[in-house]
KEBA-458465 format. One line per 5 residues: for each residue y, z, x of N, C-alpha, C. Coordinates in steps of 0.2 Angstrom, whole numbers, m for minus. Atoms other than C-alpha are relative to their C-alpha. Layout:
! residues N
Y:Z:X:Y:Z:X:Y:Z:X ~ ... $
***
This chain:
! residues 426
m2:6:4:392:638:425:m2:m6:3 ~ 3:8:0:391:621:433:m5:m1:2 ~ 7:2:m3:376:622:444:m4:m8:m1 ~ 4:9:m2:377:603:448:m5:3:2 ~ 5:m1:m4:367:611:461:m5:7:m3 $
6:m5:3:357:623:452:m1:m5:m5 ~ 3:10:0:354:605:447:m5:4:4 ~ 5:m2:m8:347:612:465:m1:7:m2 ~ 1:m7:m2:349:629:459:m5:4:m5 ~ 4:m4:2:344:644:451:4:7:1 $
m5:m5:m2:352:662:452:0:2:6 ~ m2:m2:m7:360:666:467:2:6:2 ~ m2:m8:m1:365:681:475:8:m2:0 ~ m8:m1:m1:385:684:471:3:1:7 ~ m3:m2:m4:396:683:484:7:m3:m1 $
m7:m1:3:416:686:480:5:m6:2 ~ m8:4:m2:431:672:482:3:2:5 ~ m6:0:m3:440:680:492:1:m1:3 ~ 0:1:m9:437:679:510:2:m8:m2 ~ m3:9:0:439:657:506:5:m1:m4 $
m7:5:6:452:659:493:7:5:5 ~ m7:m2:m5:463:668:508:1:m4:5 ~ m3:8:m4:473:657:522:m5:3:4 ~ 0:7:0:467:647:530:m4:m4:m4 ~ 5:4:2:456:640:518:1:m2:m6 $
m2:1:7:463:643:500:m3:m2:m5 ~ 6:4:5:448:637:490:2:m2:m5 ~ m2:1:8:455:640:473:7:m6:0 ~ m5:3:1:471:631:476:m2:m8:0 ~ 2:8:m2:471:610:472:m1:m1:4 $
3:6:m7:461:599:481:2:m6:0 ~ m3:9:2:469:583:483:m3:m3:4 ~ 5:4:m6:456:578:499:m7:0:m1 ~ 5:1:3:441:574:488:1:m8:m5 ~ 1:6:3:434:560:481:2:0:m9 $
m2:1:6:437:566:462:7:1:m1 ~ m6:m2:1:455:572:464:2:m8:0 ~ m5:7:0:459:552:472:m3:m3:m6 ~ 2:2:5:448:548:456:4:0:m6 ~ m5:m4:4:458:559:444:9:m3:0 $
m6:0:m1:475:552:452:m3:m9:0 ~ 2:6:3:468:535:449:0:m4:m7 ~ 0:2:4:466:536:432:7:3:m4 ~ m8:m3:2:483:547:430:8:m7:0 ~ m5:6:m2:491:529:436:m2:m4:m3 $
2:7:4:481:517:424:m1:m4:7 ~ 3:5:m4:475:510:440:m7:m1:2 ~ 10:0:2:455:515:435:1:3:m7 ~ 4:m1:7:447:516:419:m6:1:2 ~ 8:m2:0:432:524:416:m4:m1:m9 $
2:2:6:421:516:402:m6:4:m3 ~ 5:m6:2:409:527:390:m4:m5:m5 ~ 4:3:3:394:522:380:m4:5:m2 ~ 3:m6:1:386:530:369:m7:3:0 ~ 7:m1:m3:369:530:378:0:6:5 $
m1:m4:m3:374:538:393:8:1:2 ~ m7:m3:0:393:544:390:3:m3:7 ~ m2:4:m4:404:541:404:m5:m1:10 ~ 2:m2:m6:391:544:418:m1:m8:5 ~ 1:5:m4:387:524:422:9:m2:4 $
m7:0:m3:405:521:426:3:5:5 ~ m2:m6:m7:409:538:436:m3:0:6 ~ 4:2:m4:395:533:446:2:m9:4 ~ m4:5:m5:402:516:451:10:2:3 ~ m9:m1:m1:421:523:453:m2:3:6 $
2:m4:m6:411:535:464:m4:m3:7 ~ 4:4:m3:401:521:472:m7:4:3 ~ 8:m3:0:384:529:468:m3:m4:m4 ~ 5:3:4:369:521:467:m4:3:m5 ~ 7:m5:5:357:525:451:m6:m2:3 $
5:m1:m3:344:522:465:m1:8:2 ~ m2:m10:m4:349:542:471:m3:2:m4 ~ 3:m4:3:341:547:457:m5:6:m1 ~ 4:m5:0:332:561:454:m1:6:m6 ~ m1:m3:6:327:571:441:m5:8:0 $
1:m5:1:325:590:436:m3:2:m5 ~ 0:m6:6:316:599:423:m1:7:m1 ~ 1:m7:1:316:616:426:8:3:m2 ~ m8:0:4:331:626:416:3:5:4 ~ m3:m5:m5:340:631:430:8:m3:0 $
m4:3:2:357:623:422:6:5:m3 ~ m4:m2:6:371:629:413:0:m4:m7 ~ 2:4:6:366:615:400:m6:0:m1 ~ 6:m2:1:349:623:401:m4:1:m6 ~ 3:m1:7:346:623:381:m3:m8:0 $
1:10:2:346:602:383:m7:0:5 ~ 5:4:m4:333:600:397:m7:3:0 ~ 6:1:m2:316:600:398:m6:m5:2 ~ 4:5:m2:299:593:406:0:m8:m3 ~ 4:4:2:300:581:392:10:m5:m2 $
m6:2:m1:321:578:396:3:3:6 ~ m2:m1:m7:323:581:414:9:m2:0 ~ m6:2:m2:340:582:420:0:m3:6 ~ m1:6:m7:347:566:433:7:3:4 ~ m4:m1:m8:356:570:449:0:m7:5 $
m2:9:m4:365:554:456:4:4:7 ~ m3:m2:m5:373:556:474:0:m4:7 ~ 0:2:m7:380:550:490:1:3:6 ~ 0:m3:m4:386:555:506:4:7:m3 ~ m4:m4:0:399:565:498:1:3:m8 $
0:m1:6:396:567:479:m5:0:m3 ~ 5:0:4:384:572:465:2:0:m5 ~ m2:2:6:384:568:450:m8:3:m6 ~ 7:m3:5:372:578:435:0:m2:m6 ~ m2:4:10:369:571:416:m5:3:m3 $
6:m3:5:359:580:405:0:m7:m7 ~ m2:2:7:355:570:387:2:2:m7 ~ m4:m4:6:365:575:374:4:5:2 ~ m3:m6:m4:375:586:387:6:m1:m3 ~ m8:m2:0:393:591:384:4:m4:5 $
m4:4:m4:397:586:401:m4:m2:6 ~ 3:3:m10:396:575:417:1:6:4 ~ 0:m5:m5:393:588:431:1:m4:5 ~ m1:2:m7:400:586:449:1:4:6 ~ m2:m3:m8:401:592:464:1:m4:6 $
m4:4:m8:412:584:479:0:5:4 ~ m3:m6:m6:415:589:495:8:0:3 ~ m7:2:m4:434:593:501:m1:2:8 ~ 2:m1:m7:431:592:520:3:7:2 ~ m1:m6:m4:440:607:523:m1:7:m4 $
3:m6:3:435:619:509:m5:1:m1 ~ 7:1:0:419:613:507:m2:m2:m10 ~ 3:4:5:410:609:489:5:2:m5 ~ m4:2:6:422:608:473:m3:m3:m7 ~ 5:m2:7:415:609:456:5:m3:m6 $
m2:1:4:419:599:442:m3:m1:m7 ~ 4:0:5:416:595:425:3:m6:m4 ~ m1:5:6:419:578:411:m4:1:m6 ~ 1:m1:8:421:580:393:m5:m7:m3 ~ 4:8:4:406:566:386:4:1:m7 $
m3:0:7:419:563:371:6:m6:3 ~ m5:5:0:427:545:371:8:2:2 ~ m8:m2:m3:444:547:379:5:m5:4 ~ m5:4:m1:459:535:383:0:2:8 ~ m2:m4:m4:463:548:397:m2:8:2 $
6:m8:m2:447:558:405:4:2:5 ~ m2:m3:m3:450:571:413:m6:7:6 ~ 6:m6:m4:439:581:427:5:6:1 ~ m5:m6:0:443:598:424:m6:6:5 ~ 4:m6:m6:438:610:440:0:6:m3 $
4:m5:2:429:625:437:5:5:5 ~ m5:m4:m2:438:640:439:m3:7:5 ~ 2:m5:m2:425:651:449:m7:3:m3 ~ 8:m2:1:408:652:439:m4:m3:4 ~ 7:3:m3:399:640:448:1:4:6 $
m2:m6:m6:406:649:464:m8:6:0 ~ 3:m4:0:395:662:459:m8:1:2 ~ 7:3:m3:377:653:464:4:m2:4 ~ m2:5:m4:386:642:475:4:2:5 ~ m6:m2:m7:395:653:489:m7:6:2 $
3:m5:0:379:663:491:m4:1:9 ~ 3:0:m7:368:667:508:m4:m7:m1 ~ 3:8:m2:357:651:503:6:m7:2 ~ m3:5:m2:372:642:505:3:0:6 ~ m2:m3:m5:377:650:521:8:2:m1 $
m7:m5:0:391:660:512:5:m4:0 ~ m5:1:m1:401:646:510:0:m6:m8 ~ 2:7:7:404:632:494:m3:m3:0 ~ 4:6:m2:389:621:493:m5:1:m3 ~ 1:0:7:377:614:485:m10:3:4 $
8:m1:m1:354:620:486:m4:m4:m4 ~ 5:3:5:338:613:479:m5:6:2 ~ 5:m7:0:328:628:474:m6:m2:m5 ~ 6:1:0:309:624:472:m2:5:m6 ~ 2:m4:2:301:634:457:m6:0:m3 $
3:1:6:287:637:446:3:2:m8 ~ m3:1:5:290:633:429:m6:0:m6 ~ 2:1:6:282:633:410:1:m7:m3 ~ 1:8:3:277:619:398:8:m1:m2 ~ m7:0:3:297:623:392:3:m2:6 $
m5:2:m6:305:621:410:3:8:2 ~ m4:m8:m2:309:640:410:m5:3:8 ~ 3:m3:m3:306:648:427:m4:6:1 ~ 5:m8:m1:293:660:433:4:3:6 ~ m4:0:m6:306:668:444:m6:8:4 $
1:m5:m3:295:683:447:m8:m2:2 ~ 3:2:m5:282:671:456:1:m1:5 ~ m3:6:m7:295:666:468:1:m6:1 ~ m2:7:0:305:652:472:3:m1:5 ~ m2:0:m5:309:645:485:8:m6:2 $
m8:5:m2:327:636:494:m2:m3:6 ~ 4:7:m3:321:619:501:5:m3:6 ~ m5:4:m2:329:610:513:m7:m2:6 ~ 4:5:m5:321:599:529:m5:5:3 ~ 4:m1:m1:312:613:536:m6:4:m1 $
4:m2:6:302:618:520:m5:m5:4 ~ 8:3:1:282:614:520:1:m6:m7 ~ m1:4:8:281:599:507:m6:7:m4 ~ 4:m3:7:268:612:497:4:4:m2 ~ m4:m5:6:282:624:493:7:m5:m2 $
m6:3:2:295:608:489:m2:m1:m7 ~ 0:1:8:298:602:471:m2:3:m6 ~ 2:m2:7:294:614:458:5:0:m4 ~ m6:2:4:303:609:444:2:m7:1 ~ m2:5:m1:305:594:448:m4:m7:0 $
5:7:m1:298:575:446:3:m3:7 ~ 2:3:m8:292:566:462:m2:m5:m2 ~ 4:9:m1:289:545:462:m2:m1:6 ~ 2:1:m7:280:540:477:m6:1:4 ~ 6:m2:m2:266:542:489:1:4:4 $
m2:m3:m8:264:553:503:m7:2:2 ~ 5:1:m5:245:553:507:m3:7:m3 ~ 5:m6:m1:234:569:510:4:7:m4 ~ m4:m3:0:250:579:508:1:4:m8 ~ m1:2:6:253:589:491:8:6:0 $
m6:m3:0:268:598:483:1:3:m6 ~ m2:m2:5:274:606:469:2:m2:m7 ~ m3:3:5:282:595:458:m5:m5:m5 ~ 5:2:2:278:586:445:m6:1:m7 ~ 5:m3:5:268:599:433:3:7:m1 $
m1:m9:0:269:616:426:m5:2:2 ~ 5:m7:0:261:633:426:m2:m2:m6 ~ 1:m2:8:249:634:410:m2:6:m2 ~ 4:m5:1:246:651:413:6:3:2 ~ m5:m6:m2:258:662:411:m2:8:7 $
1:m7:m5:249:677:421:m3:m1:7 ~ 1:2:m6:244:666:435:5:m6:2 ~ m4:3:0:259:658:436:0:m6:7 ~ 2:5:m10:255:649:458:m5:m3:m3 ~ 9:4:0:239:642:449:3:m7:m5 $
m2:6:3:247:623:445:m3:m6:3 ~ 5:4:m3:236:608:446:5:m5:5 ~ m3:5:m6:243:601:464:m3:m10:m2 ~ 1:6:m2:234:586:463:2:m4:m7 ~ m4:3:4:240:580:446:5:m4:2 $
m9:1:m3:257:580:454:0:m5:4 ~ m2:2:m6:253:570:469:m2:m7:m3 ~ 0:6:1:257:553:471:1:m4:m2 ~ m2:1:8:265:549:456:3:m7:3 ~ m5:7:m1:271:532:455:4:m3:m6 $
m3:4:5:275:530:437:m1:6:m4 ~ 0:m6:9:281:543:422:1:0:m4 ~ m1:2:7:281:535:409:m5:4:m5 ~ 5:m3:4:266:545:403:3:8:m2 ~ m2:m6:1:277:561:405:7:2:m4 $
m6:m2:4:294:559:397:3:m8:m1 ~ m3:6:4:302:544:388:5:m3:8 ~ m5:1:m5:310:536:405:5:m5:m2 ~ m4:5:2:319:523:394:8:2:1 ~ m6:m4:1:332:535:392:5:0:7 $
m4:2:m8:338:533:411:1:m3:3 ~ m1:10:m2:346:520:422:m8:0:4 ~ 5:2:m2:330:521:431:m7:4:0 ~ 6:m5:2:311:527:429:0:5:6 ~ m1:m3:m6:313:534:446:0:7:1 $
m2:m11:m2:314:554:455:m1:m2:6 ~ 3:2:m6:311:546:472:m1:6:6 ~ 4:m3:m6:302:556:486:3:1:7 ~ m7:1:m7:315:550:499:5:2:m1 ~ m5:m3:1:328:552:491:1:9:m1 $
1:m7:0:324:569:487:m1:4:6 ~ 0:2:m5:319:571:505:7:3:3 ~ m8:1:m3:337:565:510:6:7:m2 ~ m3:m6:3:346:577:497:0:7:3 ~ m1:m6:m5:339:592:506:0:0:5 $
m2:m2:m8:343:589:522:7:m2:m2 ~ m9:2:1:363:581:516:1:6:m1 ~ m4:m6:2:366:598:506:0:4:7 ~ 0:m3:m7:360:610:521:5:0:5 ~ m5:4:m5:369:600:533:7:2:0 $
m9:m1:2:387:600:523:1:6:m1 ~ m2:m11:1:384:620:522:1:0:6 ~ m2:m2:m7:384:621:539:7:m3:2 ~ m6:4:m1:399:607:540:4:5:0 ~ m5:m4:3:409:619:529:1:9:5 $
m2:m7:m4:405:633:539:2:2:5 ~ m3:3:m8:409:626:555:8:1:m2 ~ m8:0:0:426:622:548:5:7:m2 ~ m3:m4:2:430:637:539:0:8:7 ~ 0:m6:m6:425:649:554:5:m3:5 $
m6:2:m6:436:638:567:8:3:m2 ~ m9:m1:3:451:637:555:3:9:0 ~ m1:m8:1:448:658:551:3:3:7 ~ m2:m2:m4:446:660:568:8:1:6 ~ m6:2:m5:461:653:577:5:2:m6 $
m6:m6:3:473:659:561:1:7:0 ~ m4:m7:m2:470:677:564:1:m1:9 ~ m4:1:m5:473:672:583:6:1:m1 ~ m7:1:1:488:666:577:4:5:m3 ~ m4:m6:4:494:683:567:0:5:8 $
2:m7:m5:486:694:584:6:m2:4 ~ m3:4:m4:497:681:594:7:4:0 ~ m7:m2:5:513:685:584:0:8:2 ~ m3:m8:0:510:704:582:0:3:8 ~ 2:m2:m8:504:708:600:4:m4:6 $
m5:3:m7:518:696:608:m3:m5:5 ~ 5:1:m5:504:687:617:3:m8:1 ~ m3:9:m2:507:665:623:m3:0:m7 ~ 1:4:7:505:655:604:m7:m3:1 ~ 6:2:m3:491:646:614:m7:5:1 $
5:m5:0:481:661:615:m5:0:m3 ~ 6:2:4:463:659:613:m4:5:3 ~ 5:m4:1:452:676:610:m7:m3:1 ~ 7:1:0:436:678:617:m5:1:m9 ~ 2:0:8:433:681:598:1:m5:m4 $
m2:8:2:437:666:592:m6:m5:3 ~ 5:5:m3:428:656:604:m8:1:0 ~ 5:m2:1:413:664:603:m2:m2:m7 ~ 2:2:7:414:662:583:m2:m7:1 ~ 1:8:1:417:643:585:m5:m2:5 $
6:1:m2:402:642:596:m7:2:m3 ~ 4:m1:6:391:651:584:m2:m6:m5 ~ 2:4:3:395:641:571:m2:m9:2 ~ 1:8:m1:394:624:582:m9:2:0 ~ 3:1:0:378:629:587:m6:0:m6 $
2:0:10:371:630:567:2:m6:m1 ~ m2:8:0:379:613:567:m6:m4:3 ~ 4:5:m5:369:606:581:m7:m1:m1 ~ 6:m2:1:354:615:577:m2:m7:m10 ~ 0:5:5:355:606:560:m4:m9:m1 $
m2:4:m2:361:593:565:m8:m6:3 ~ 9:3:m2:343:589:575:m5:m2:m1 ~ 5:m2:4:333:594:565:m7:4:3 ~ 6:m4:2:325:609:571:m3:2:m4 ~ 3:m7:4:311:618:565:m3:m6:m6 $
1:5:5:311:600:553:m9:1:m2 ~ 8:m1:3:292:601:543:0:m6:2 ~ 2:4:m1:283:589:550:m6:m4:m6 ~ 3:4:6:274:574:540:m6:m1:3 ~ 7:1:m3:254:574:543:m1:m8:m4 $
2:8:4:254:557:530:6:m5:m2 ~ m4:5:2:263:542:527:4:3:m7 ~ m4:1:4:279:543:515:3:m5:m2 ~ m6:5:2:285:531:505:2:0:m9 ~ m4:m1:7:297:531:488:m1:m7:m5 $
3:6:6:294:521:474:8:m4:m2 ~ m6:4:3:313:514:471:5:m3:7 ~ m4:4:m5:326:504:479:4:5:5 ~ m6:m5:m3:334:520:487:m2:m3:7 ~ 3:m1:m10:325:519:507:5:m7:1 $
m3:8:m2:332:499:507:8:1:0 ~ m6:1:1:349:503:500:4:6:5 ~ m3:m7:m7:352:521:513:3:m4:5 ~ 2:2:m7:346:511:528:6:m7:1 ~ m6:2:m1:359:499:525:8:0:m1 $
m7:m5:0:375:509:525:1:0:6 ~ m3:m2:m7:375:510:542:1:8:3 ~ 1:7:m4:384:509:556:m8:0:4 ~ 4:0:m5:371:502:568:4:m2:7 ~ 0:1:m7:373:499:587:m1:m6:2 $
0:7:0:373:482:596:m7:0:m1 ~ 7:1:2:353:484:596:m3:2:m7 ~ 0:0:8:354:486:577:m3:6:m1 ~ 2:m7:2:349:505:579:5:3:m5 ~ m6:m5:6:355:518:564:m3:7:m2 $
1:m7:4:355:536:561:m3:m1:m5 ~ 4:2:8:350:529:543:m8:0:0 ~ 10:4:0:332:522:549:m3:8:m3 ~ 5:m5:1:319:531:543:m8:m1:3 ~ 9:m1:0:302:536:549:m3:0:m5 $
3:m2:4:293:543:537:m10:0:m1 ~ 8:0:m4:277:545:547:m2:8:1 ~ m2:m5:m1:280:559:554:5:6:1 ~ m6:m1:2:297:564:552:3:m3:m7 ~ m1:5:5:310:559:540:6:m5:3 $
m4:5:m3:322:551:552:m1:m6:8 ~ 2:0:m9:318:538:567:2:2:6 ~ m3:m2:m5:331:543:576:5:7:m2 ~ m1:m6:3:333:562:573:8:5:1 ~ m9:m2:m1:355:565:572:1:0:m5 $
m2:m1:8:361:569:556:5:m6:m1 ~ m5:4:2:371:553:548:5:5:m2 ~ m7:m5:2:384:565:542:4:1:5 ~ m5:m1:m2:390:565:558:8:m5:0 ~ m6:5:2:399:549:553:6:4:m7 $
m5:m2:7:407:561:536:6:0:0 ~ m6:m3:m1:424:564:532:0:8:3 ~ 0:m6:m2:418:582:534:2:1:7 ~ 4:m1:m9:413:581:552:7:m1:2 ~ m8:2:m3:430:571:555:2:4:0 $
m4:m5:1:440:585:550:m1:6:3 ~ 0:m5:m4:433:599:560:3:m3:4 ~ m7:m2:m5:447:606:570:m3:m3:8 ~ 6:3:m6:444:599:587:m3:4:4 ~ 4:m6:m7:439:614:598:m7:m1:m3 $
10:1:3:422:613:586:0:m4:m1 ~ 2:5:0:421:596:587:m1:0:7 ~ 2:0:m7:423:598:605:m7:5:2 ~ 4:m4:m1:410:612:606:m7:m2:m2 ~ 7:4:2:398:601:597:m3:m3:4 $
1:6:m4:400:587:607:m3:4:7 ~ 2:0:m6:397:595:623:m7:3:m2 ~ 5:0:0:381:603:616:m4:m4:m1 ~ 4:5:4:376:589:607:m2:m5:10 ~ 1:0:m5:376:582:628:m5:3:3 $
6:m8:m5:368:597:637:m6:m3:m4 ~ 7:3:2:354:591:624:m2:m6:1 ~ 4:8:0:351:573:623:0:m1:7 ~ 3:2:m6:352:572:643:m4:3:3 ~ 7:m4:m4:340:585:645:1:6:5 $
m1:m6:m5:350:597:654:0:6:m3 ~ 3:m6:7:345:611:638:m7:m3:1 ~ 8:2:2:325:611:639:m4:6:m2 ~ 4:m5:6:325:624:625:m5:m2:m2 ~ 6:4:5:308:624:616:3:m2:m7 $
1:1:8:318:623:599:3:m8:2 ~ 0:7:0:322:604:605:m5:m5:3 ~ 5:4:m1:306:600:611:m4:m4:m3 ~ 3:5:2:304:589:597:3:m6:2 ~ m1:6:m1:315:577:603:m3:m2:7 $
3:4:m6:305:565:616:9:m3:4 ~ m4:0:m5:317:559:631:1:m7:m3 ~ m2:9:3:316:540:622:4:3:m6 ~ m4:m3:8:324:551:606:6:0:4 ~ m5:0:m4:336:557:618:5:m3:1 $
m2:7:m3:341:541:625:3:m4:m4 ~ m2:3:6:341:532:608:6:3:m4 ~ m7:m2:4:353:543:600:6:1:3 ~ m5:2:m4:364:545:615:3:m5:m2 ~ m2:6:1:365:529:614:4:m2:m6 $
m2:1:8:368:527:596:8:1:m2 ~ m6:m4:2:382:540:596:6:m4:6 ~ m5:3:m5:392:533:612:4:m6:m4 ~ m2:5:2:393:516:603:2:m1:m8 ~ m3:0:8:398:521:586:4:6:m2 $
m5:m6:0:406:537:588:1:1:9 ~ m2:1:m5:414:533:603:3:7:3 ~ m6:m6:m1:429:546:603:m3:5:0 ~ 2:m5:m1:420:560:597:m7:3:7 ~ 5:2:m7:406:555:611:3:2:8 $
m1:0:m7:418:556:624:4:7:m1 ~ m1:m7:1:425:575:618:m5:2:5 ~ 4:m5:m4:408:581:628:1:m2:6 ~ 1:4:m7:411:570:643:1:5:7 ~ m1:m4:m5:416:586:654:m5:6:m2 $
4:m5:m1:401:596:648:m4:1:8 $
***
């Protein structure tokens, strides 16, 4: 059903509710710790309105209540949608989004698509009726989207992907070409099928951009078409959006935040899982309440280290040419913050050869991150340590140089103090 992210997606492999819709996680039960729930109970109180137009229904307003730029833009044509009759190459579907929210608009769709994150059950799936209304109403999805969206490409737990495909002149994939699930440490030549790309990036090519015209060699699409795009007005009517844009960075950005917030989720859901069946084995087995199994601790070490790992950016594709995006997104990211008293920011970008100057996931600033349980904050924090001093000199971190190191230490002490000093007895 909703496939904001099959927005990003495409079909998934099924995997069942139930493990996250039992305690401690409850998936299915209200989420009241999400950005559309405080939005929902906002408008329940006459203390926000959301205004519609009949160009693009209520989406420019959902996107300011939500404080998303229409710089996040990005645009889909492949029909990998549950409003997949509406979109094609020649009416791309837009994906708005920030740290913590996406936002999907088809033209002449039924509805706004969302996906939030509730920090502790992870991605939350919504939907808005585009039909003038006193008192809209986002009404959560009852477990269709679940069905792509809790698969192994999401690490099995609620979240969202960007699944790269080839496609026809209509946008229907060629699934039996292959399709691939993108995120930071994809080659840019298997990123973006199905998808428009504004922007430069040099020598580099990728996918996006073009169809297949041949059905029976479906891998045979003219890369260099695709590359470099800096204007698509020749390809589909761009008037129709708040901006001509699909930007490059932004795109970029989106596959490393999904990834990221899967691993988030499944940090917190492993911790939480773990230490509540402690809590039942405690009970039954008479043991101290305090009780903390070598099973448990093992788990929340697992998943910290898929955090960290993340977190880093191992394994990141490296950029052989200059990247730069054709819209205001790079300007408006990089001033989000925070910065450090030498005006350093997780935010900065490279875009040389990396996509970030200083290689540490902003997301460590999320609500998500805040809300892991402290043992895996604390298990983080102390690897996140043992690496940047140098006392780890695994080969999967020898892409950070020793001034990386240094600068993001730095970084994280002065702006994430607290969490900074969790590692201090590493």
């Amino acid at each position: 059903m909703l496939a904001i992210v099959v927005l990003l997606g495409g079909v998934g492999m099924v995997c069942g509710q139930d493990l996250y819709d039992e305690a401690p996680i409850h998936y299915s039960e209200t989420s009241e710790d999400n950005p559309i729930a405080r939005l929902q109970a906002q408008l329940d109180e006459g203390e926000q309105e959301l205004a519609f137009d009949q160009e693009h229904g209520f989406l420019k307003s959902v996107l300011n209540a939500l404080d998303i730029s229409p710089e996040s833009q990005v645009l889909v044509y492949s029909k990998t949608s549950f409003q997949l009759q509406a979109i094609t190459p020649r009416r791309p579907r837009a994906l708005y989004y920030n740290d913590h929210s996406y936002v999907g608009w088809v033209q002449g769709g039924d509805v706004v698509e969302v996906m939030t994150t509730d920090p502790v059950r992870g991605e939350v799936f919504y939907t808005l009726q585009q039909e003038p209304n006193e008192k809209p109403q986002f009404v959560r999805d009852k477990g269709q989207c679940t069905v792509c969206h809790s698969s192994s490409r999401t690490q099995r737990v609620p979240g969202g992907l960007v699944r790269s495909v080839f496609v026809n002149a209509s946008g229907l994939p060629h699934y039996g070409a292959g399709t691939f699930n993108t995120d930071q440490t994809s080659p840019l030549a298997e990123r973006w099928g199905g998808w428009y790309v504004t922007g430069t990036h040099g020598s580099m090519r990728h996918m996006g951009n073009v169809v297949s015209r041949d059905r029976h060699d479906p891998e045979n699409i003219d890369r260099e078409d695709g590359a470099n795009v800096t204007d698509l007005a020749a390809r589909f009517p761009v008037n129709k959006y708040l901006t001509p844009h699909s930007d490059i960075v932004a795109l970029m950005v989106l596959e490393h935040q999904l990834q990221m917030q899967n691993f988030l989720t499944l940090a917190s859901h492993e911790a939480r899982r773990a230490t509540h069946h402690d809590q039942v084995m405690n009970e039954a087995l008479e043991r101290p309440a305090d009780y903390v199994s070598e099973s448990t601790t093992r788990r929340i070490k697992n998943a910290a280290e898929k955090v960290v790992r993340s977190m880093l950016f191992v394994d990141e594709a490296k950029l052989t040419d200059k990247v730069e995006g054709s819209s205001e997104f790079s300007k408006k990211f990089q001033e989000l913050g925070p910065q450090d008293s030498q005006g350093r920011s997780l935010r900065q970008f490279d875009l040389q050869s990396r996509l970030f100057k200083y290689p540490c996931s902003y997301l460590i600033y999320s609500e998500a991150f805040d809300q892991l349980p402290l043992e895996m904050q604390t298990t983080i924090a102390k690897r996140l340590r043992e690496i940047l001093s140098g006392r780890d000199n695994d080969e999967d971190f020898q892409h950070l140089s020793p001034a990386d190191r240094k600068a993001i230490s730095e970084i994280l002490q002065e702006t994430k103090p607290d969490f900074w000093q969790l590692g201090a007895d590493a």
